[in-house]
PDB file of N, CA, C, O and CB in Angstrom:
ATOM      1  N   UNK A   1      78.654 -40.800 -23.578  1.00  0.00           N
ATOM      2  CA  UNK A   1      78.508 -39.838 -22.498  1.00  0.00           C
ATOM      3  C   UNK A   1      77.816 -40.533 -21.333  1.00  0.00           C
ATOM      4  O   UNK A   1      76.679 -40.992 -21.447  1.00  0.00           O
ATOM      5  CB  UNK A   1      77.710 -38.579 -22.962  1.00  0.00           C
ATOM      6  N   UNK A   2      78.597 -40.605 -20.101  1.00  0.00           N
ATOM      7  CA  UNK A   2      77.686 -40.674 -18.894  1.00  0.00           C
ATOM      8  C   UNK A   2      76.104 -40.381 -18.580  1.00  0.00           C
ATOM      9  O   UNK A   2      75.378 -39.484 -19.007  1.00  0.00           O
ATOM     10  CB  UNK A   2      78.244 -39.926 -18.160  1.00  0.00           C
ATOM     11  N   UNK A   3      75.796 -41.605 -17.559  1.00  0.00           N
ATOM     12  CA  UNK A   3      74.264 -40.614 -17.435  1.00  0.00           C
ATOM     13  C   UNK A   3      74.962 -39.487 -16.574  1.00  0.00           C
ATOM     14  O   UNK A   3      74.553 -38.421 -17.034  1.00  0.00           O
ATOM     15  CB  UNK A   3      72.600 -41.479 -16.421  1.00  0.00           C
ATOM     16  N   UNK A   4      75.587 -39.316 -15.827  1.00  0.00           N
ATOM     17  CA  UNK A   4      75.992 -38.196 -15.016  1.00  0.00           C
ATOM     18  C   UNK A   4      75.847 -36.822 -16.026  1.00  0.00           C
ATOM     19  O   UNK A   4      75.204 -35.793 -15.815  1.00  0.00           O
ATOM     20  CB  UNK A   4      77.609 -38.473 -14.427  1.00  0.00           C
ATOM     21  N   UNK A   5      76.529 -37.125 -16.982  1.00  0.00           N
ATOM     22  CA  UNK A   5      76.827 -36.083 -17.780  1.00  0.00           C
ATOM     23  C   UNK A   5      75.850 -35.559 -18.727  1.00  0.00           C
ATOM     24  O   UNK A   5      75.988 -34.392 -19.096  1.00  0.00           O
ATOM     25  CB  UNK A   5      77.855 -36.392 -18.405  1.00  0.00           C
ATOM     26  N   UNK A   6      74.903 -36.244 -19.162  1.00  0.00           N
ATOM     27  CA  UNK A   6      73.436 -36.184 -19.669  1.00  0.00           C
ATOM     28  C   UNK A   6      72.426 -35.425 -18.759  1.00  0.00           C
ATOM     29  O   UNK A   6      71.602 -34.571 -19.089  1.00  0.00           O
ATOM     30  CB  UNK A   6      72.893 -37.637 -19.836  1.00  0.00           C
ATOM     31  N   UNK A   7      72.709 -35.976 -17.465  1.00  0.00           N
ATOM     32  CA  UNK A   7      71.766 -35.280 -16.645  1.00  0.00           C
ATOM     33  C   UNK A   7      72.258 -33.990 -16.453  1.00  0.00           C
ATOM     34  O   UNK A   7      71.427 -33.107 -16.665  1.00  0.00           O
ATOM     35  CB  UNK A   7      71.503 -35.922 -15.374  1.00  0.00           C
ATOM     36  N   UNK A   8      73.507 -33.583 -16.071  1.00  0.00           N
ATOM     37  CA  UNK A   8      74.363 -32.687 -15.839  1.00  0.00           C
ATOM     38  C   UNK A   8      73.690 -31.186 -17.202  1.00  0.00           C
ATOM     39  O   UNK A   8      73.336 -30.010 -17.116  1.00  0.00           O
ATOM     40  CB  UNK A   8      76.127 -33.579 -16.071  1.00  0.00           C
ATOM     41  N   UNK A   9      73.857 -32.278 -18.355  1.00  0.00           N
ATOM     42  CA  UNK A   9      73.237 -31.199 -19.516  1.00  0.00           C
ATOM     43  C   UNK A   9      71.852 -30.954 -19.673  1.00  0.00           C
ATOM     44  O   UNK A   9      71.345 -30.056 -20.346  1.00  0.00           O
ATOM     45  CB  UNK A   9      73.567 -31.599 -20.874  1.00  0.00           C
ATOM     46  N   UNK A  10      71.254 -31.855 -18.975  1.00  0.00           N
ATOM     47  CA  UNK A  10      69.305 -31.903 -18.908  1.00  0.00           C
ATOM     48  C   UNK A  10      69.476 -30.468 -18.036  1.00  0.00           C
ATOM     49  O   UNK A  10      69.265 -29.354 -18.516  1.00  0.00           O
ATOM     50  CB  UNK A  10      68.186 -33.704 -17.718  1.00  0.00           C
ATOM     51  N   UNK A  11      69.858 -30.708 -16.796  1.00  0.00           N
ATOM     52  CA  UNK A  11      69.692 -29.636 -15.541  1.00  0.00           C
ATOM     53  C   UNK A  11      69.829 -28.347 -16.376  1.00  0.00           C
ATOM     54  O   UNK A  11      68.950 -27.547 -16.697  1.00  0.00           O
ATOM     55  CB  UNK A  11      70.987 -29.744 -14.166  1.00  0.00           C
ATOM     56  N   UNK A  12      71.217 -28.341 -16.664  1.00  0.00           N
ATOM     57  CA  UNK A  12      71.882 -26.568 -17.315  1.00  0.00           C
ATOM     58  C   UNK A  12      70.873 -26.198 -17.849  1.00  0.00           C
ATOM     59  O   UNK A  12      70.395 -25.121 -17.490  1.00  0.00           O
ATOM     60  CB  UNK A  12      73.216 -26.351 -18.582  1.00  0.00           C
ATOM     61  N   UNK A  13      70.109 -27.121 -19.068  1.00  0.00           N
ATOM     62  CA  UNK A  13      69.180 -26.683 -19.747  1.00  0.00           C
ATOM     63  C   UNK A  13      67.905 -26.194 -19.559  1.00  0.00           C
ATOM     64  O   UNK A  13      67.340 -25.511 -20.414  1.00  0.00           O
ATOM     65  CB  UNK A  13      69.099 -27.305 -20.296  1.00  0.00           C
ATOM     66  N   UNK A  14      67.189 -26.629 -18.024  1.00  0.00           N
ATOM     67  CA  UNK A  14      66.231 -26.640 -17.403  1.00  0.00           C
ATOM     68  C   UNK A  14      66.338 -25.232 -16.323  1.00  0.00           C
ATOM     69  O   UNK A  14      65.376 -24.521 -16.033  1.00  0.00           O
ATOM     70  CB  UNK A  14      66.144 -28.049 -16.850  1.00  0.00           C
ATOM     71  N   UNK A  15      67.655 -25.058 -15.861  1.00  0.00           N
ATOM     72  CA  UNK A  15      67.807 -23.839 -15.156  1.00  0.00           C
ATOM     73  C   UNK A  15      67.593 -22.805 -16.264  1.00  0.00           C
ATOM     74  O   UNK A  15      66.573 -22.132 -16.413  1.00  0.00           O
ATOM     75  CB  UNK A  15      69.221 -23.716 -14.400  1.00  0.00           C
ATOM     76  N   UNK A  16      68.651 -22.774 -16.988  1.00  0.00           N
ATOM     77  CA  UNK A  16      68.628 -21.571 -17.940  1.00  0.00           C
ATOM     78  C   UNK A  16      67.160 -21.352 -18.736  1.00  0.00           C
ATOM     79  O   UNK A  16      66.882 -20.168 -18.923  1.00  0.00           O
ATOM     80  CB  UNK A  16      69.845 -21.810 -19.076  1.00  0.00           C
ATOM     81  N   UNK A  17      66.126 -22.398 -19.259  1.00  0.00           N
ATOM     82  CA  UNK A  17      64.886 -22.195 -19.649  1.00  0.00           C
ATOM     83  C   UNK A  17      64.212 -21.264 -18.360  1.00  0.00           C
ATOM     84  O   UNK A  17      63.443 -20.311 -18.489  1.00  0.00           O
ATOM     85  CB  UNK A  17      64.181 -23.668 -19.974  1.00  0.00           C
ATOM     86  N   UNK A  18      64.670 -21.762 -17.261  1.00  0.00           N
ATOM     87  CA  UNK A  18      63.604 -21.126 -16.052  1.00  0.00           C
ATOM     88  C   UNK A  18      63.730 -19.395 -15.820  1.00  0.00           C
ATOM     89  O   UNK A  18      62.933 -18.476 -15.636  1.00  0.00           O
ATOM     90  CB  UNK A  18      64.062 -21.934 -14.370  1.00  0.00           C
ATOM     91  N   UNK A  19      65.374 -19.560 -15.959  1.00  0.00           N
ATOM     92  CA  UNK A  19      65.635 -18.080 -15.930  1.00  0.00           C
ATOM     93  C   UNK A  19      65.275 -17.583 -17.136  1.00  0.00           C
ATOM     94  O   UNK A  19      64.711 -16.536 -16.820  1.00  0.00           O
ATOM     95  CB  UNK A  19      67.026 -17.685 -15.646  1.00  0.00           C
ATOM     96  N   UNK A  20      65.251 -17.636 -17.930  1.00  0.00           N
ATOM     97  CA  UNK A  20      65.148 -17.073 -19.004  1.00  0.00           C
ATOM     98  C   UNK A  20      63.739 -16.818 -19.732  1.00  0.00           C
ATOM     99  O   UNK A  20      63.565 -16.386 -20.872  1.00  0.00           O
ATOM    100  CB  UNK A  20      65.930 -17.729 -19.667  1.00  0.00           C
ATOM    101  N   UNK A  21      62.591 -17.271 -18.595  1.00  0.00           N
ATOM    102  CA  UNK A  21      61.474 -17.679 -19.028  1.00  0.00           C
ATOM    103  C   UNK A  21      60.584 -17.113 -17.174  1.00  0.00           C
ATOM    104  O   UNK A  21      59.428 -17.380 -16.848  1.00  0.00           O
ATOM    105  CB  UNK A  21      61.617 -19.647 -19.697  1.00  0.00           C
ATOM    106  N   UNK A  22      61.270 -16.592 -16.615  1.00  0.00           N
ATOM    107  CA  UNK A  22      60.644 -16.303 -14.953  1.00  0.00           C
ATOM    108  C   UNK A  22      59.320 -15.854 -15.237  1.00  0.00           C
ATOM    109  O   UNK A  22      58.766 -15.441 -16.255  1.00  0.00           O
ATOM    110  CB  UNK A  22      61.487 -14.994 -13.915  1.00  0.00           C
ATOM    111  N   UNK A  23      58.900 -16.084 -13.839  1.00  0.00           N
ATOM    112  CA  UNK A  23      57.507 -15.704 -13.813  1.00  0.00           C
ATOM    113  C   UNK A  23      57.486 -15.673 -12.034  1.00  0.00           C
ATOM    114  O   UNK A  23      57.961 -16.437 -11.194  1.00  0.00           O
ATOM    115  CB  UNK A  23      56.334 -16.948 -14.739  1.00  0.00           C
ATOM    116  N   UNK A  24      56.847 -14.649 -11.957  1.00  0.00           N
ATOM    117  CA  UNK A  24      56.943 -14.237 -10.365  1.00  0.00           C
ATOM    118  C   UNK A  24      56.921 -15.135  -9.451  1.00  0.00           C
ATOM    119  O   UNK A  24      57.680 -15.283  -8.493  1.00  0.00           O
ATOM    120  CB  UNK A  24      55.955 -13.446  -9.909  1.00  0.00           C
ATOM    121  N   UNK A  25      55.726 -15.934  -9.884  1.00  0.00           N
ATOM    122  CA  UNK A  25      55.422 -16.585  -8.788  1.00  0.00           C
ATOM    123  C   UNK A  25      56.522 -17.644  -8.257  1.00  0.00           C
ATOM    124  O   UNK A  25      56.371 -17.881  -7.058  1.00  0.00           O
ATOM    125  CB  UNK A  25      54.181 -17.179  -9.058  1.00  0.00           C
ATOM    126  N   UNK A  26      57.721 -18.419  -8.936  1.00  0.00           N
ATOM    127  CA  UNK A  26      58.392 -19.465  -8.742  1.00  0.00           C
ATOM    128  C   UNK A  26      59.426 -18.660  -8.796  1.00  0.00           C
ATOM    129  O   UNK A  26      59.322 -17.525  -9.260  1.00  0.00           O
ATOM    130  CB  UNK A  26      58.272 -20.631  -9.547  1.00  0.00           C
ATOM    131  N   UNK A  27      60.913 -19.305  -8.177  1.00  0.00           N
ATOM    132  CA  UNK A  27      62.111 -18.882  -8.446  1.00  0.00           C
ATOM    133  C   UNK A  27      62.411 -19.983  -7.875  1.00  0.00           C
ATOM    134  O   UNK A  27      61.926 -20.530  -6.885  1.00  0.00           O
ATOM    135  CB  UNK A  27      62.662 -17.601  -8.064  1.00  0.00           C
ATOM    136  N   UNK A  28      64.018 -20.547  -9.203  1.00  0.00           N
ATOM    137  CA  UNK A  28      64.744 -21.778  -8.879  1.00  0.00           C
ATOM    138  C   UNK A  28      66.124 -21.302  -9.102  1.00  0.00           C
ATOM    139  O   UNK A  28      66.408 -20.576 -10.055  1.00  0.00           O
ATOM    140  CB  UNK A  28      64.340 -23.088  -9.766  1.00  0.00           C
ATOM    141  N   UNK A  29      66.901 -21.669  -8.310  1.00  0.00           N
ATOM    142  CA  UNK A  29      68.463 -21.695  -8.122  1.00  0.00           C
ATOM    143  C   UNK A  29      69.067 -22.421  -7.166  1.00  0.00           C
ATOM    144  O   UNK A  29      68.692 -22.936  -6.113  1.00  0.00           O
ATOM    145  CB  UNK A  29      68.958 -20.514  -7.882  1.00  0.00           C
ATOM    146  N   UNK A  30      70.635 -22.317  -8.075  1.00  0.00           N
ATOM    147  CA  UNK A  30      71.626 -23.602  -7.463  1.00  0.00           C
ATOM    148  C   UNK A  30      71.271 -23.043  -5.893  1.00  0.00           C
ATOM    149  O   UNK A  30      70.846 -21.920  -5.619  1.00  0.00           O
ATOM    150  CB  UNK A  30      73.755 -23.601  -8.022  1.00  0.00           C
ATOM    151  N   UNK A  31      71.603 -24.276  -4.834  1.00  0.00           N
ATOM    152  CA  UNK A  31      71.911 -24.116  -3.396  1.00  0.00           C
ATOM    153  C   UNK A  31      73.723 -23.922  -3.589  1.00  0.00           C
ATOM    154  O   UNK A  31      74.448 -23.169  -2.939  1.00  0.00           O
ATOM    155  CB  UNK A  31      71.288 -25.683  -2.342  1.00  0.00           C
ATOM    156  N   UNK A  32      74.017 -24.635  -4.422  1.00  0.00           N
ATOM    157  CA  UNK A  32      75.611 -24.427  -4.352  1.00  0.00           C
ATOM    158  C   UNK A  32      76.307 -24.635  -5.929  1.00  0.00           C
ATOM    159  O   UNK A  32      76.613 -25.703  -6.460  1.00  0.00           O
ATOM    160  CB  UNK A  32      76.323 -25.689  -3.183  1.00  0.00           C
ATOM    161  N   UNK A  33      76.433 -23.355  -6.437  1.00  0.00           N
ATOM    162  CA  UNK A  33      77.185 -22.780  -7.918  1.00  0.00           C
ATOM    163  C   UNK A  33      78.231 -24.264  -8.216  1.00  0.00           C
ATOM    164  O   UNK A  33      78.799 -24.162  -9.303  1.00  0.00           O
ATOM    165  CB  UNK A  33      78.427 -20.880  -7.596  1.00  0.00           C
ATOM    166  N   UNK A  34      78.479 -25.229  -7.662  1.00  0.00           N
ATOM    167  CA  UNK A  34      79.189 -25.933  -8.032  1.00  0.00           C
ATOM    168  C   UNK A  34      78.422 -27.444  -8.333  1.00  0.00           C
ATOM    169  O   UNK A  34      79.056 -28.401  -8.777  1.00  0.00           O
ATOM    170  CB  UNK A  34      80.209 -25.805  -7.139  1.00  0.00           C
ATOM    171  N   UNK A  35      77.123 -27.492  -8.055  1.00  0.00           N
ATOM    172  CA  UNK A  35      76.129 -28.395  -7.517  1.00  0.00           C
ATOM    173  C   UNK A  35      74.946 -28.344  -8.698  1.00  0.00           C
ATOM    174  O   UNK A  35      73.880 -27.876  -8.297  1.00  0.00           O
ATOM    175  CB  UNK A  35      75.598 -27.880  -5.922  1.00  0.00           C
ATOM    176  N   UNK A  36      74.976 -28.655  -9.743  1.00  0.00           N
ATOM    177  CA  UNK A  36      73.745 -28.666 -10.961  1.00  0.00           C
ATOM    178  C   UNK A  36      72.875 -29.377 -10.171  1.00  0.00           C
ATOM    179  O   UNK A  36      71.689 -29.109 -10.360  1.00  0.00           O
ATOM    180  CB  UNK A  36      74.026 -29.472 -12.585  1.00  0.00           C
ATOM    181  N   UNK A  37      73.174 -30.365  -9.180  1.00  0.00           N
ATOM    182  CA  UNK A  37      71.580 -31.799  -8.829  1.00  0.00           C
ATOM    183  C   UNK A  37      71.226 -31.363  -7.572  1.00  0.00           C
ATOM    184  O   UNK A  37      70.691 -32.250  -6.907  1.00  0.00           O
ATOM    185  CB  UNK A  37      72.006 -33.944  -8.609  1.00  0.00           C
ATOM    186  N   UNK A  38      71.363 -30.100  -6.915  1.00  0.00           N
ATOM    187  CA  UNK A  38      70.738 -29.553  -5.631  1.00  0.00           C
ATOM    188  C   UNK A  38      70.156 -28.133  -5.748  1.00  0.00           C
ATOM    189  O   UNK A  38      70.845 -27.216  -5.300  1.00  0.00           O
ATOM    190  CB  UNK A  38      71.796 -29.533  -4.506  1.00  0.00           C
ATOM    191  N   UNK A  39      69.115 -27.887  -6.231  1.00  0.00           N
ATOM    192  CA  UNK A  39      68.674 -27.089  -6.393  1.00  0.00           C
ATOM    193  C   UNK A  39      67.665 -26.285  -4.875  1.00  0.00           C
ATOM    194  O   UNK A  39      67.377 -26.985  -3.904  1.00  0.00           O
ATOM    195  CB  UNK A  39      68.187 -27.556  -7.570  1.00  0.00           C
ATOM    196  N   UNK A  40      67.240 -24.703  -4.954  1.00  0.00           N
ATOM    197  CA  UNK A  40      66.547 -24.497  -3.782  1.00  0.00           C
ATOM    198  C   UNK A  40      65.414 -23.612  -4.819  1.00  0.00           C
ATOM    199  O   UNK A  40      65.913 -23.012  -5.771  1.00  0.00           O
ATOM    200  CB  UNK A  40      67.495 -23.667  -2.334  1.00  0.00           C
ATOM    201  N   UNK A  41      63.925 -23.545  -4.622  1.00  0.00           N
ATOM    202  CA  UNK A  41      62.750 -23.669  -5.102  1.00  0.00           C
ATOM    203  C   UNK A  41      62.227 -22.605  -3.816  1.00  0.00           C
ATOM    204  O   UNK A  41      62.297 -22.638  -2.587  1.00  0.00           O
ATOM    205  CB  UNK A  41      62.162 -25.340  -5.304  1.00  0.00           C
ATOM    206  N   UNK A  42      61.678 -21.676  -4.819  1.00  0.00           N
ATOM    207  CA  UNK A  42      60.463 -20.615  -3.843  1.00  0.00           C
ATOM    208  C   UNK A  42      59.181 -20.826  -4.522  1.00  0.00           C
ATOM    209  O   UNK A  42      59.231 -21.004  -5.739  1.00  0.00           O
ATOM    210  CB  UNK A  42      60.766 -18.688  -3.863  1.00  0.00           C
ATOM    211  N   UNK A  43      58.214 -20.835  -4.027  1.00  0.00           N
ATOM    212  CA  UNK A  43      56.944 -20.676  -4.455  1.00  0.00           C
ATOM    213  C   UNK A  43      56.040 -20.170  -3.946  1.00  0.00           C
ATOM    214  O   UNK A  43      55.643 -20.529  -2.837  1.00  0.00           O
ATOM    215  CB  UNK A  43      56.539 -21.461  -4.683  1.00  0.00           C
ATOM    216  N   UNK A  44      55.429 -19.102  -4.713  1.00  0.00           N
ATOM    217  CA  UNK A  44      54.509 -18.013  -4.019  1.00  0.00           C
ATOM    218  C   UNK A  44      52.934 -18.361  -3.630  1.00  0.00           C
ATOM    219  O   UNK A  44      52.317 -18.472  -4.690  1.00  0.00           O
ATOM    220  CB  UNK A  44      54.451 -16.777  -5.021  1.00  0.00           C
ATOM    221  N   UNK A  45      52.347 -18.503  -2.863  1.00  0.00           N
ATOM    222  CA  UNK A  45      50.810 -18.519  -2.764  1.00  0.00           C
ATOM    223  C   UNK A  45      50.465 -17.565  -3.726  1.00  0.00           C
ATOM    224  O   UNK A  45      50.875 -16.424  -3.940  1.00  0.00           O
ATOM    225  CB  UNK A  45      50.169 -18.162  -1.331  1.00  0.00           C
ATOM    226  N   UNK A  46      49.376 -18.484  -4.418  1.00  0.00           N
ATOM    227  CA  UNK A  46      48.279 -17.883  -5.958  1.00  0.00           C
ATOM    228  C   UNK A  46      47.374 -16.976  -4.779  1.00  0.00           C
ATOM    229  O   UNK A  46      47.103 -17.140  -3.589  1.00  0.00           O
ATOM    230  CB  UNK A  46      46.918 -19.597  -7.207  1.00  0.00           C
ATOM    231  N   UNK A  47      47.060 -15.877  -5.873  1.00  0.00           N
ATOM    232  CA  UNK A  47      46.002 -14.810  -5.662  1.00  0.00           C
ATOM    233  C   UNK A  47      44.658 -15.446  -5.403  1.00  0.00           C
ATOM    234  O   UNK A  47      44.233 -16.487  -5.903  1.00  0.00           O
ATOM    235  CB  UNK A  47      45.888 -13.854  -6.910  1.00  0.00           C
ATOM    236  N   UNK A  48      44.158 -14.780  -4.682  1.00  0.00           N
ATOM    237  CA  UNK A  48      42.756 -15.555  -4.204  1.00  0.00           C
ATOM    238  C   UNK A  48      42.627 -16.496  -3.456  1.00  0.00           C
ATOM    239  O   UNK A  48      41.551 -16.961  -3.080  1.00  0.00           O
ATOM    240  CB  UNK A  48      42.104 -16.062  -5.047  1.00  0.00           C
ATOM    241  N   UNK A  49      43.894 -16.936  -3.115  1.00  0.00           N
ATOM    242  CA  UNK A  49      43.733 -18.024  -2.197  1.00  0.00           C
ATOM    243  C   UNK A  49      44.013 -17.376  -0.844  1.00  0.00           C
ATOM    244  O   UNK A  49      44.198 -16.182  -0.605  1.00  0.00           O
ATOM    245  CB  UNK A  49      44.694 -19.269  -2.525  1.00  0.00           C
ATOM    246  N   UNK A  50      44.003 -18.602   0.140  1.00  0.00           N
ATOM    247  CA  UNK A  50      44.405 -18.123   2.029  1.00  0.00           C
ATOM    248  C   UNK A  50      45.616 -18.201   1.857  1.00  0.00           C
ATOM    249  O   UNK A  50      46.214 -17.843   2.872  1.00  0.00           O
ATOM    250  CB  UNK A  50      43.940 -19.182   3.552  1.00  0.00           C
ATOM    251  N   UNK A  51      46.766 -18.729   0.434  1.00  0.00           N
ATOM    252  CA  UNK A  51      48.185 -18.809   0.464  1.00  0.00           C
ATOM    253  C   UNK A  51      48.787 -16.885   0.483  1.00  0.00           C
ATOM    254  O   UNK A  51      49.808 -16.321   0.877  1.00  0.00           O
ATOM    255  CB  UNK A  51      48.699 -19.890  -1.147  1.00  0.00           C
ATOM    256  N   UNK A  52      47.775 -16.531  -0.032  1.00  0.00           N
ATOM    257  CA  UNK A  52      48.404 -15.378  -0.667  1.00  0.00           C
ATOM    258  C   UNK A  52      49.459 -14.773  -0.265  1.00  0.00           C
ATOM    259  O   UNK A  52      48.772 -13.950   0.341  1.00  0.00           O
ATOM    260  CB  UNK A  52      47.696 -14.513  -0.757  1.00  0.00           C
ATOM    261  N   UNK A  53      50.521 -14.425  -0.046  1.00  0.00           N
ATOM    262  CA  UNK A  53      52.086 -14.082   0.679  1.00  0.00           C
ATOM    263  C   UNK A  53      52.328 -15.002   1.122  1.00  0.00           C
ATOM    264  O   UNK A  53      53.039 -14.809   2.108  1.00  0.00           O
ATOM    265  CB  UNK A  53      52.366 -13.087   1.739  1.00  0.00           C
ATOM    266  N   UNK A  54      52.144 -15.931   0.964  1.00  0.00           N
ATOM    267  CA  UNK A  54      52.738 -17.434   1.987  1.00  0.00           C
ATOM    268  C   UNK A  54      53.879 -17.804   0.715  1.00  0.00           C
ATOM    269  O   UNK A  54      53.652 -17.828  -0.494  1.00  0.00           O
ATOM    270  CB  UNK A  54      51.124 -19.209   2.385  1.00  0.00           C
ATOM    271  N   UNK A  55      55.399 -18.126   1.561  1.00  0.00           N
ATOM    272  CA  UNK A  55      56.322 -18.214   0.622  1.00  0.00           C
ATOM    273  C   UNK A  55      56.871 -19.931   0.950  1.00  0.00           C
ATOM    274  O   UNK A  55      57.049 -20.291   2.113  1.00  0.00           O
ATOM    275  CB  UNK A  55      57.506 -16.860   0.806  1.00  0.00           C
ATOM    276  N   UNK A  56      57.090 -20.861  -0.202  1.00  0.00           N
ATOM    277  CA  UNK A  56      57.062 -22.147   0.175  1.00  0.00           C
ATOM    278  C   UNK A  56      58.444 -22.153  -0.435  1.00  0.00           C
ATOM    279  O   UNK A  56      58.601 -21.602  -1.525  1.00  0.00           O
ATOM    280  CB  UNK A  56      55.840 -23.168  -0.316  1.00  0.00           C
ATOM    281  N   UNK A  57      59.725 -22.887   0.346  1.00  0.00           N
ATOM    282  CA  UNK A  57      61.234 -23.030   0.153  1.00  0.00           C
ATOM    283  C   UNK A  57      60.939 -24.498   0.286  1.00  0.00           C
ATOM    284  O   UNK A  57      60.322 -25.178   1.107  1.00  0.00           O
ATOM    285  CB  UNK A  57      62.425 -22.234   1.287  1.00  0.00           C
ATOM    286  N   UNK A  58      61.695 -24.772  -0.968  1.00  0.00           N
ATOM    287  CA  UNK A  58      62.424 -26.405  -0.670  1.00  0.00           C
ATOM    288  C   UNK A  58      63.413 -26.409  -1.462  1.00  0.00           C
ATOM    289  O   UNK A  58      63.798 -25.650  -2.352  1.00  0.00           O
ATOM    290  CB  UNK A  58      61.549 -27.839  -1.011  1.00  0.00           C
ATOM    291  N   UNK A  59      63.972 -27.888  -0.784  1.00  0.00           N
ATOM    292  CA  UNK A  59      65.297 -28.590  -1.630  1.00  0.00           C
ATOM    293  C   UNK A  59      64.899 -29.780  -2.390  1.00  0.00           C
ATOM    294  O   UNK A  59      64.522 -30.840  -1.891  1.00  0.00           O
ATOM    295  CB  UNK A  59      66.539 -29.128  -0.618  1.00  0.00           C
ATOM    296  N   UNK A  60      65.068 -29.398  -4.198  1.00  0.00           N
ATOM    297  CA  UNK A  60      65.148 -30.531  -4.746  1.00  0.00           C
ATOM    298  C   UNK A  60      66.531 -30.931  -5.063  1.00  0.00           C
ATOM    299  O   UNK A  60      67.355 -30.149  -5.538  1.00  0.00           O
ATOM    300  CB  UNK A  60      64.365 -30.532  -5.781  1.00  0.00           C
ATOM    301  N   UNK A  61      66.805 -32.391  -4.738  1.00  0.00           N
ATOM    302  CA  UNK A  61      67.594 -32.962  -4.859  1.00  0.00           C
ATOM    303  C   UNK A  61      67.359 -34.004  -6.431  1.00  0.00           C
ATOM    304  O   UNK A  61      66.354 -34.715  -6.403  1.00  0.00           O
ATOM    305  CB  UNK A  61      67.720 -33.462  -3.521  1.00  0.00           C
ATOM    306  N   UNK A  62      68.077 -34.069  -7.483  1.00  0.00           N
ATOM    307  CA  UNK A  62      68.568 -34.780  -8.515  1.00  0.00           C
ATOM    308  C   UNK A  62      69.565 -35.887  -8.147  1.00  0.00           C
ATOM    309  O   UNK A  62      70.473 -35.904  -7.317  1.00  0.00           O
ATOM    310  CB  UNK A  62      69.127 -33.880  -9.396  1.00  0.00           C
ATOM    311  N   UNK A  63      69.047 -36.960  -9.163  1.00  0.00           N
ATOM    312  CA  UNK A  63      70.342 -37.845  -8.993  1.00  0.00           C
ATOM    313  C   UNK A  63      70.589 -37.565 -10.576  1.00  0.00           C
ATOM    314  O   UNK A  63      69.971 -36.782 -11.298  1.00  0.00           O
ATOM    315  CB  UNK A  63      70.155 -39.718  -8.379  1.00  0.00           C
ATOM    316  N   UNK A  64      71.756 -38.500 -10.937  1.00  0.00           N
ATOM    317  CA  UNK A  64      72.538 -38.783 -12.138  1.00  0.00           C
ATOM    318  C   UNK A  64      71.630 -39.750 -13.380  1.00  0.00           C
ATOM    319  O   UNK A  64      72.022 -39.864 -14.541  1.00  0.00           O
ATOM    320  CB  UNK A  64      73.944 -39.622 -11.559  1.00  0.00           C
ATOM    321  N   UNK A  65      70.621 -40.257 -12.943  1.00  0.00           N
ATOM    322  CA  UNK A  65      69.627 -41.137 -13.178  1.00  0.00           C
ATOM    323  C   UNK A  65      68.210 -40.503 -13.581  1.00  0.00           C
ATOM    324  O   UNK A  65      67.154 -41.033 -13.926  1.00  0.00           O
ATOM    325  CB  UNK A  65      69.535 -41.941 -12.001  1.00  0.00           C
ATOM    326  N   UNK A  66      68.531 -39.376 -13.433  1.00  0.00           N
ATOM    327  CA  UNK A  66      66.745 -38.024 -14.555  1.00  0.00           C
ATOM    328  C   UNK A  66      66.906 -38.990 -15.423  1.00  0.00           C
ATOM    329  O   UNK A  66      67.834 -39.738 -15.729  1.00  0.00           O
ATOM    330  CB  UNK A  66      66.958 -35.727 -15.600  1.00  0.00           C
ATOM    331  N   UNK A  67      65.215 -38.740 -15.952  1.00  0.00           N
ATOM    332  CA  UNK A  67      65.049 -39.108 -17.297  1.00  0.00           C
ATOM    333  C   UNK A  67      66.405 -38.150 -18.492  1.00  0.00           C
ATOM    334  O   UNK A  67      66.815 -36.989 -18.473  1.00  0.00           O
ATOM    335  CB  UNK A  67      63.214 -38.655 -17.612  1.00  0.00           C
ATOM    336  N   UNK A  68      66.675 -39.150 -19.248  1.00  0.00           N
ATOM    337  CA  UNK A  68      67.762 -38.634 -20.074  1.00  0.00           C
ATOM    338  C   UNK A  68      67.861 -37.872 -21.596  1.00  0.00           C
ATOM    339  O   UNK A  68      68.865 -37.582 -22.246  1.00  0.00           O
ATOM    340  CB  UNK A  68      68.416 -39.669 -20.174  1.00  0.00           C
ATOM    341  N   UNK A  69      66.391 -37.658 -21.910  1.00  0.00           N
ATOM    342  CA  UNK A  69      65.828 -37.053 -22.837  1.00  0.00           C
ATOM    343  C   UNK A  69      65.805 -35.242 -23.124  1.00  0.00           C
ATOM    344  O   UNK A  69      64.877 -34.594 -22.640  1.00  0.00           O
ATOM    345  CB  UNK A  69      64.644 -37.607 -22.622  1.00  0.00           C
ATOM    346  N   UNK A  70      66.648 -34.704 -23.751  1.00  0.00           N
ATOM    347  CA  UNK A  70      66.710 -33.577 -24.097  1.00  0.00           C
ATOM    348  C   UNK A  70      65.849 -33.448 -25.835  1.00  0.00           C
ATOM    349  O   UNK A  70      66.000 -33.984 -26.933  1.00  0.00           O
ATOM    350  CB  UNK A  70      68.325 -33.243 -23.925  1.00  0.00           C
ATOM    351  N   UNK A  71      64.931 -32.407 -25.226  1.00  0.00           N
ATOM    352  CA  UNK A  71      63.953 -32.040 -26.489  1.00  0.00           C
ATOM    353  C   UNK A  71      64.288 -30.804 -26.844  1.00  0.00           C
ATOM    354  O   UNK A  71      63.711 -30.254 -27.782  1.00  0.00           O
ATOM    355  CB  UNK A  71      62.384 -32.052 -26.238  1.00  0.00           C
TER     356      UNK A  71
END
């Protein structure tokens, strides 16, 4: 199997743990349903802090080259 394809199965596995495991404060999903290695990331400012409603968006980008270890 490819590393492409290793990583390809690391990701699936790492999305679906996230969904399946949410917690308010974070939310991760594809930028594009066809795209496992471009993901878009929310993250909420923790309670008690000056973040508090402050909402943080990024793009993580994956290559084919993740560590290749499924546990």
């Amino acid at each position: 199997m490819g590393s492409s394809s290793v990583a390809s199965l690391i990701l699936q596995k790492e999305l679906k743990n996230i969904s399946e495991h949410a917690v308010e404060e974070f939310f991760a999903g594809l930028v594009d349903k066809d795209n496992l290695f471009q993901w878009r990331i929310t993250i909420m400012g923790p309670p008690g802090t000056l973040y508090l409603e402050a909402l943080f968006d990024a793009i993580m980008d994956f290559n084919s080259s993740l560590p290749t270890r499924l546990s």
